[in-house]
N, CA, C and O atoms as CSV, one atom per row, in Angstrom:
chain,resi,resn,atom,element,x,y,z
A,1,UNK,N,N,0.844,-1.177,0.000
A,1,UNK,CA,C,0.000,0.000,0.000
A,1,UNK,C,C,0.886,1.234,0.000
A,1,UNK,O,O,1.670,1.584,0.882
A,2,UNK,N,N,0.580,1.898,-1.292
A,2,UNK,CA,C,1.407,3.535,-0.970
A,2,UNK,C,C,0.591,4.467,-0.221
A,2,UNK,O,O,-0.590,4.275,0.068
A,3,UNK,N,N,1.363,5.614,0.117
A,3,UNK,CA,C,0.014,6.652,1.116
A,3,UNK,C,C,0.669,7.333,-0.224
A,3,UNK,O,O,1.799,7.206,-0.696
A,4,UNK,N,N,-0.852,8.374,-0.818
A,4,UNK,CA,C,-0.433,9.848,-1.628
A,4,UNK,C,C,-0.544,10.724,-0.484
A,4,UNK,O,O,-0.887,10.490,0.674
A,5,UNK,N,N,-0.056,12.136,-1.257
A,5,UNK,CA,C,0.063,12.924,-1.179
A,5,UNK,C,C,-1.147,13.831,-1.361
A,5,UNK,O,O,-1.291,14.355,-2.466
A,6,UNK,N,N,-2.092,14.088,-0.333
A,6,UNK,CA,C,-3.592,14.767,-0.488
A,6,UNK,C,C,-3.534,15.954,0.035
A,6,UNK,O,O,-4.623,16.507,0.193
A,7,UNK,N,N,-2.639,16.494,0.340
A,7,UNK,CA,C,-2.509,17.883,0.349
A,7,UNK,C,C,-2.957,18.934,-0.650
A,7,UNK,O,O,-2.711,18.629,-1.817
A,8,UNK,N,N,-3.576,20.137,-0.456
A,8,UNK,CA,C,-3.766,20.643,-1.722
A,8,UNK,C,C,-2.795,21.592,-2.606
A,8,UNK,O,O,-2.080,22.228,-1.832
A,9,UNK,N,N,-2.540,21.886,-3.863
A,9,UNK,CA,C,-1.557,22.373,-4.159
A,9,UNK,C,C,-1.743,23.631,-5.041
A,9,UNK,O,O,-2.600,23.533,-5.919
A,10,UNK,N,N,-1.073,24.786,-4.938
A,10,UNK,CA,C,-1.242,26.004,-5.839
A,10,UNK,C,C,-1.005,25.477,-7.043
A,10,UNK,O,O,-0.356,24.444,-7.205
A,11,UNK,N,N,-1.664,26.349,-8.221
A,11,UNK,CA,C,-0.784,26.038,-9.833
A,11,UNK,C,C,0.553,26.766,-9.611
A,11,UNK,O,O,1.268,26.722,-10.612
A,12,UNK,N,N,0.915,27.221,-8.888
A,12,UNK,CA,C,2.652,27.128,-9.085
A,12,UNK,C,C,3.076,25.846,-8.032
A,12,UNK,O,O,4.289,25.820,-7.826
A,13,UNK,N,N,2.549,25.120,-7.554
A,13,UNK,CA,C,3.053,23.583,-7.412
A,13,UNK,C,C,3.227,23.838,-5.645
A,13,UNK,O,O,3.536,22.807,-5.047
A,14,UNK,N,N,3.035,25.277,-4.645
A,14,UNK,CA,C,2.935,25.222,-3.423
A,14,UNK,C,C,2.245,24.835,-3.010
A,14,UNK,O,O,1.391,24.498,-3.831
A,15,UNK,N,N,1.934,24.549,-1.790
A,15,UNK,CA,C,1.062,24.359,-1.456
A,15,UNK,C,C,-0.206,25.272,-0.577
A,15,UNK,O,O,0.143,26.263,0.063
A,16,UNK,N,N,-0.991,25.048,-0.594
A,16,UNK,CA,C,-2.474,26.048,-0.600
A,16,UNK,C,C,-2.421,26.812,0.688
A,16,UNK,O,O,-2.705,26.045,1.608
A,17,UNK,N,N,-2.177,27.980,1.096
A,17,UNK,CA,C,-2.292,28.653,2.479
A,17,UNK,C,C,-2.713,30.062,2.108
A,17,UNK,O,O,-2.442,30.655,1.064
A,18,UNK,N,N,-3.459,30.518,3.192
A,18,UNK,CA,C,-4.127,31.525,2.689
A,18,UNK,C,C,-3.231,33.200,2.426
A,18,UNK,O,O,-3.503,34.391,2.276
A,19,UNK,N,N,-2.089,32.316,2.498
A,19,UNK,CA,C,-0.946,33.477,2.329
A,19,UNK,C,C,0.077,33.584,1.001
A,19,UNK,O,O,1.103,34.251,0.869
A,20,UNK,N,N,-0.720,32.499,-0.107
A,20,UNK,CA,C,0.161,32.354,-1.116
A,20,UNK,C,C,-0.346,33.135,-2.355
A,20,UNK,O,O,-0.022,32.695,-3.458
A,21,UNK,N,N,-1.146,34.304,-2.277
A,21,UNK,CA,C,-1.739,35.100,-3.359
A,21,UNK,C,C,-1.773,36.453,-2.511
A,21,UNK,O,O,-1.772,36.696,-1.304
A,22,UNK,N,N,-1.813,37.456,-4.020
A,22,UNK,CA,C,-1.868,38.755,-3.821
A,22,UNK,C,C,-3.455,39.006,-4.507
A,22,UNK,O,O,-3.666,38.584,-5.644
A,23,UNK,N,N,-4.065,39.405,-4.075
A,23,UNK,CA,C,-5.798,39.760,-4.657
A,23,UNK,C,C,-5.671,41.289,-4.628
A,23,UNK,O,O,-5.034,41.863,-3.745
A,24,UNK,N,N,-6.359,41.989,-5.722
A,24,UNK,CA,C,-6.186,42.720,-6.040
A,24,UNK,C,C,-7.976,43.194,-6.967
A,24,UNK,O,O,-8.295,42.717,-8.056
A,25,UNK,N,N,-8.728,44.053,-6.271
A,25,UNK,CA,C,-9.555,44.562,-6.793
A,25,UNK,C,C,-9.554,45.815,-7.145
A,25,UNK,O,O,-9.126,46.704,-6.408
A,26,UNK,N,N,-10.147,46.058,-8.582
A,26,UNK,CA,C,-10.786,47.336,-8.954
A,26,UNK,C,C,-12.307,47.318,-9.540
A,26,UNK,O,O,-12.935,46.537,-10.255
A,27,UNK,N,N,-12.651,48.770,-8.781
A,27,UNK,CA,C,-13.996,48.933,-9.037
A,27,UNK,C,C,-14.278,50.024,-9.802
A,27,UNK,O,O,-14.472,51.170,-9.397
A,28,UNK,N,N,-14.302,49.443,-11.428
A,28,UNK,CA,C,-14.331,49.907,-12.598
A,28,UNK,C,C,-15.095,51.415,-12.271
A,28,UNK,O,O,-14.685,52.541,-11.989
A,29,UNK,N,N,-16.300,50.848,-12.451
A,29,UNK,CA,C,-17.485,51.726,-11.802
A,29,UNK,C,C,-18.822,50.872,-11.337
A,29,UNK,O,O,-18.931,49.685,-11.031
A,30,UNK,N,N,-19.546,51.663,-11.385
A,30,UNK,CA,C,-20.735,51.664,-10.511
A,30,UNK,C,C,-21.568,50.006,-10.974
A,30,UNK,O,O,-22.170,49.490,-10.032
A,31,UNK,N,N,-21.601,49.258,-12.266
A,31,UNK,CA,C,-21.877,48.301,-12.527
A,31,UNK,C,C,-20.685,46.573,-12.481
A,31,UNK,O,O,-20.967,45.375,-12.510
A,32,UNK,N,N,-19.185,47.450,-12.391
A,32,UNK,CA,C,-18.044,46.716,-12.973
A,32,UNK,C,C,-16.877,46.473,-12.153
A,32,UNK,O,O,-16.125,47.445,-12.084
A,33,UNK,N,N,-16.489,45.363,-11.465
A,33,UNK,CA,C,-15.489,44.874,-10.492
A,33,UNK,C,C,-15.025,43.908,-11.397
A,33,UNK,O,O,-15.540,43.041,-12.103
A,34,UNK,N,N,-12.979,44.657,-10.971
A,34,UNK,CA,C,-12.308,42.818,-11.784
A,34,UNK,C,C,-11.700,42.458,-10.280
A,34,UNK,O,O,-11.616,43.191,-9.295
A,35,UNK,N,N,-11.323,41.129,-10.442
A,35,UNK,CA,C,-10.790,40.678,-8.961
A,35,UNK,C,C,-9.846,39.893,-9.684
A,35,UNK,O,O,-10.126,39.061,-10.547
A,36,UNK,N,N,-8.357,40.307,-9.152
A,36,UNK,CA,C,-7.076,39.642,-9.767
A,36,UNK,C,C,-6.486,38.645,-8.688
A,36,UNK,O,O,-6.421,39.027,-7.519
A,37,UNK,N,N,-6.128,37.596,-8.982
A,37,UNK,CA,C,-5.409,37.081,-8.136
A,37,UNK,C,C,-3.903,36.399,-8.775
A,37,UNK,O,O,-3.786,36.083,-9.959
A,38,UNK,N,N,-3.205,36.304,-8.122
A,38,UNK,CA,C,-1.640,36.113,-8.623
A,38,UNK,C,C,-0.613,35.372,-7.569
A,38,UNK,O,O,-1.099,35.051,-6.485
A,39,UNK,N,N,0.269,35.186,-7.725
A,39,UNK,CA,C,1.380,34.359,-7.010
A,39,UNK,C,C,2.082,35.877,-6.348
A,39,UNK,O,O,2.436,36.820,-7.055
A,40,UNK,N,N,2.172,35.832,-4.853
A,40,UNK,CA,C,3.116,36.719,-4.320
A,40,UNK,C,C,4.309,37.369,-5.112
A,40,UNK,O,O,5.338,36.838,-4.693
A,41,UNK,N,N,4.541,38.110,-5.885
A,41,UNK,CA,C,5.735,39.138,-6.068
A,41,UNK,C,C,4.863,39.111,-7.505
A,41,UNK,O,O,5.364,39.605,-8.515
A,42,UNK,N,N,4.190,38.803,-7.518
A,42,UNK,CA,C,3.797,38.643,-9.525
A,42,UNK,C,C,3.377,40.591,-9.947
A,42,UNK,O,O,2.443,41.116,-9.341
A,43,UNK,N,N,3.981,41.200,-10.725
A,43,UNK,CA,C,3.991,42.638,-10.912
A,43,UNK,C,C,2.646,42.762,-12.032
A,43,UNK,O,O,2.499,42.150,-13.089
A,44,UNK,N,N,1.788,43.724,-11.427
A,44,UNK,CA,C,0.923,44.029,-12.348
A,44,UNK,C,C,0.973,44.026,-13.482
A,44,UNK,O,O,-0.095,43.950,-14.088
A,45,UNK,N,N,2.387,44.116,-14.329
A,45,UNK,CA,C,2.222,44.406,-15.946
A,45,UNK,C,C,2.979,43.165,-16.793
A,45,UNK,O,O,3.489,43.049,-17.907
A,46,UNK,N,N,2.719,42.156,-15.414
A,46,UNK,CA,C,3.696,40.484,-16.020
A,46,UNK,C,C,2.330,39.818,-16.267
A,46,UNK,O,O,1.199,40.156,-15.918
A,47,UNK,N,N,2.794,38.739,-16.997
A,47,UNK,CA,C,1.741,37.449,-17.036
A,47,UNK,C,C,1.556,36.957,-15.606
A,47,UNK,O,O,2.340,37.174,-14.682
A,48,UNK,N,N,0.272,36.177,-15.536
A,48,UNK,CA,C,0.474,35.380,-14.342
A,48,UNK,C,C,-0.690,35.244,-13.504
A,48,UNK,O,O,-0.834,34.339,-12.683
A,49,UNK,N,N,-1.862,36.548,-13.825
A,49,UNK,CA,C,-3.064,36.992,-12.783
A,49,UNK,C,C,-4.394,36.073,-13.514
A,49,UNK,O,O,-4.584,35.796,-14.698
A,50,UNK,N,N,-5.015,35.818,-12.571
A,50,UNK,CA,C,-6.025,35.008,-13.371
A,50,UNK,C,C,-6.832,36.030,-12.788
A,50,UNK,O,O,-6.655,36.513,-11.669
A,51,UNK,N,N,-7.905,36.395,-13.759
A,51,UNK,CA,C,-8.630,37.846,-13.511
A,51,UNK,C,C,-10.453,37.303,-13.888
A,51,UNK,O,O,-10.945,36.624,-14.789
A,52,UNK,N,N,-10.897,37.855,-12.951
A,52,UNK,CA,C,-12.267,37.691,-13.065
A,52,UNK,C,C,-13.272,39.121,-13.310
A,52,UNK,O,O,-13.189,40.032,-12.486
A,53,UNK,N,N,-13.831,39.190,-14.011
A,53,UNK,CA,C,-15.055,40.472,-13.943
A,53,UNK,C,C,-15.840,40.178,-13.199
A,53,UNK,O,O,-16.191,39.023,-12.956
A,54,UNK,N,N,-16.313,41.307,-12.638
A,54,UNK,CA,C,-18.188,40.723,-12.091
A,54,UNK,C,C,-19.085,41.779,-12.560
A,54,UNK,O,O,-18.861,42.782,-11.882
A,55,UNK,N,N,-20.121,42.018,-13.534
A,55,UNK,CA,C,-20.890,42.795,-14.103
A,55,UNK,C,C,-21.877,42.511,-13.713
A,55,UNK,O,O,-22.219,41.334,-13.594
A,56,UNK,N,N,-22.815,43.785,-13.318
A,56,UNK,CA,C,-24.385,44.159,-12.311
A,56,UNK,C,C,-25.267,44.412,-13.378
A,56,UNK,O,O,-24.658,45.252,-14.040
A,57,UNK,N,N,-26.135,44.230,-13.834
A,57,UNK,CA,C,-27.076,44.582,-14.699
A,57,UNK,C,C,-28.640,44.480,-13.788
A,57,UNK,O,O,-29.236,43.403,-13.802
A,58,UNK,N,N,-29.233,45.688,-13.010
A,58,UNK,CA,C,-30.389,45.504,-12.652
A,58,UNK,C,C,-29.865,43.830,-11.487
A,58,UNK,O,O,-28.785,43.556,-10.964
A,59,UNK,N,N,-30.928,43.229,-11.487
A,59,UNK,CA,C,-31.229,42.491,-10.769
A,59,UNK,C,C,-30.267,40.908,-10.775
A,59,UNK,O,O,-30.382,39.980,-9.975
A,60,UNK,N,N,-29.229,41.023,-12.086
A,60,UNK,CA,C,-28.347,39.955,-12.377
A,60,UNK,C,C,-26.853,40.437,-12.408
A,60,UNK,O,O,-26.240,41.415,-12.836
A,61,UNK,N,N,-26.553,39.202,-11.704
A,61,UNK,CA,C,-24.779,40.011,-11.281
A,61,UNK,C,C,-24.211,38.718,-11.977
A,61,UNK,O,O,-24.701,37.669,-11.561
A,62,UNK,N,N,-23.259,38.616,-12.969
A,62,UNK,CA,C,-22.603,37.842,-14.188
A,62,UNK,C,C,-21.039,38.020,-13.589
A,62,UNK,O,O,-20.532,39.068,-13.187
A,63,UNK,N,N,-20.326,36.464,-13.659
A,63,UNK,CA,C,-18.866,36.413,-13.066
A,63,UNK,C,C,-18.525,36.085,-14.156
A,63,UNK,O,O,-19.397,35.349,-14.618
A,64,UNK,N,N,-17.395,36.282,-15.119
A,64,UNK,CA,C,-16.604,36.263,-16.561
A,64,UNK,C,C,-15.156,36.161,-15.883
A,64,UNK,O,O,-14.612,36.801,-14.983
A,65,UNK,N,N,-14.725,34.988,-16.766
A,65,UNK,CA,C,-13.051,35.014,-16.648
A,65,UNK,C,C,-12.265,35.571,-17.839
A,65,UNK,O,O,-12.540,35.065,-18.927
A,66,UNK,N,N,-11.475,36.383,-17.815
A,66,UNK,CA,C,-10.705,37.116,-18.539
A,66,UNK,C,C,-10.395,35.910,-19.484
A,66,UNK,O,O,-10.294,34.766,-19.043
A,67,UNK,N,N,-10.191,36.342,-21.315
A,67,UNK,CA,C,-9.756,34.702,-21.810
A,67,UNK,C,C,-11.074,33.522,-22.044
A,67,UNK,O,O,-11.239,32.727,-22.969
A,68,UNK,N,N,-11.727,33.719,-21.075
A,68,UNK,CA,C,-12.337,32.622,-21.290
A,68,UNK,C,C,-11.685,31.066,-19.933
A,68,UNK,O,O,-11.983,29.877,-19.813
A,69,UNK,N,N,-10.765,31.978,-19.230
A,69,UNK,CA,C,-10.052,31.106,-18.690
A,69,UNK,C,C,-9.985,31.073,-16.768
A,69,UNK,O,O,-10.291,32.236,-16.508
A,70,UNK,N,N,-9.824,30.583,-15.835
A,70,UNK,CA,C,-9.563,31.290,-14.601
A,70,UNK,C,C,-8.084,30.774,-14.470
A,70,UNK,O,O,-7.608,30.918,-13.343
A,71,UNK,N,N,-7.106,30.084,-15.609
A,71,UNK,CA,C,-5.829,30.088,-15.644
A,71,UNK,C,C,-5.210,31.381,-15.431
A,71,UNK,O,O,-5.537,32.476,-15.890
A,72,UNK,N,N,-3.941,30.960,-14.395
A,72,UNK,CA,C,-2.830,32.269,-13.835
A,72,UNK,C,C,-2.483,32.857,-15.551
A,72,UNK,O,O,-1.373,32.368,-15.761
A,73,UNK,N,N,-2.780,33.431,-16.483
A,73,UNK,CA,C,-2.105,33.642,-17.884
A,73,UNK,C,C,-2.368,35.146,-18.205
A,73,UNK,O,O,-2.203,35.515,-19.368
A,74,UNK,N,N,-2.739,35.976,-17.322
A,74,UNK,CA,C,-3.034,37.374,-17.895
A,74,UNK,C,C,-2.121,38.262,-17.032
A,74,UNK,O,O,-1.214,38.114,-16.212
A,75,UNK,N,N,-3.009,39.551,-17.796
A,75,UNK,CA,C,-1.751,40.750,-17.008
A,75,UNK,C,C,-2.954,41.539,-16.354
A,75,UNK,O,O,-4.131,41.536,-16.716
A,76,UNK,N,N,-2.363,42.225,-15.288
A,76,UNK,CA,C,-3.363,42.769,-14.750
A,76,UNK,C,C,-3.875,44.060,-14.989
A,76,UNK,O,O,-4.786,44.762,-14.549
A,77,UNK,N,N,-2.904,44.144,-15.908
A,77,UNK,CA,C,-2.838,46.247,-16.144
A,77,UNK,C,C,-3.105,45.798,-17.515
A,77,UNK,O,O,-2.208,46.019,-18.329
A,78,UNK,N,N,-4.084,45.255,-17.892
A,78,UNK,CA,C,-4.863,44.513,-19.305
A,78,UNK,C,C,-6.200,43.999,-18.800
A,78,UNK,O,O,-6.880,43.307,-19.557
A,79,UNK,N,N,-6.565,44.247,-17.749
A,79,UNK,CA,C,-7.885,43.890,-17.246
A,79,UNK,C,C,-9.014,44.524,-17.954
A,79,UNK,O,O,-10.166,44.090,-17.980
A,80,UNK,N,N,-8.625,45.464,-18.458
A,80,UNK,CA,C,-10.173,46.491,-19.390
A,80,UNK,C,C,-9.973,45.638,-20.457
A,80,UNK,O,O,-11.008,45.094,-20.841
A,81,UNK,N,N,-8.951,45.346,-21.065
A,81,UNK,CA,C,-9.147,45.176,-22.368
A,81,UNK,C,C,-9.318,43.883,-23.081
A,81,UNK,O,O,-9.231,43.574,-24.269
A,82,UNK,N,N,-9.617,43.152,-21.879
A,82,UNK,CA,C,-9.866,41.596,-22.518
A,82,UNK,C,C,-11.378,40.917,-22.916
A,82,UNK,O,O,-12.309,41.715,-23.025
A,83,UNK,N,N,-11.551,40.002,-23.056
A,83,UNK,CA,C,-12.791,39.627,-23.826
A,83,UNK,C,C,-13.057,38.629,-22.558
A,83,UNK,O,O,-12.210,37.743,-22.450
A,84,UNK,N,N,-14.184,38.634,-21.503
A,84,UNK,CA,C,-14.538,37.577,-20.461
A,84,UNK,C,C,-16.069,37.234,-20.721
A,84,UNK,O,O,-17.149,37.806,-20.863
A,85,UNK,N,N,-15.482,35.872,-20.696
A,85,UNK,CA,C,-16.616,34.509,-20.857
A,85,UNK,C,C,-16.574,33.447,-20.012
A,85,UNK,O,O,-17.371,32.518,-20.147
């Protein structure tokens, strides 16, 4: 019998503590929040942030991943200008 390894693990291969990301919100305006999250030292204008929108319309609030993706692969100072699905 082997024992695994059931620990949980970051996509950079650490492991999961609530101290291994930098979160980072802006509130576009009055309908429009992105929420970035990234690996500690990761610089706003590198790859690396997996970025979420959240758009308010009236009575429906819509969560979009930058890309199409919630993969670490974007930049964060590119948050307006991406296409989220």
């Amino acid at each position: 019998m082997t024992i695994q390894d059931m620990r949980l693990k970051d996509p950079f291969g650490g492991m999961v503590t609530q101290g291994n990301f930098t979160t980072l919100i802006d509130s576009a305006d009055a309908t429009t929040i992105y929420i970035g999250k990234a690996q500690l030292g990761t610089a706003t204008n590198a790859t690396g942030w997996q970025i979420k929108k959240i758009s308010i319309s009236g009575s429906v609030t819509t969560i979009a991943w930058a890309g199409g993706t919630d993969d670490f692969v974007n930049v964060w100072d590119s948050r307006a200008s991406y296409t989220y699905s």
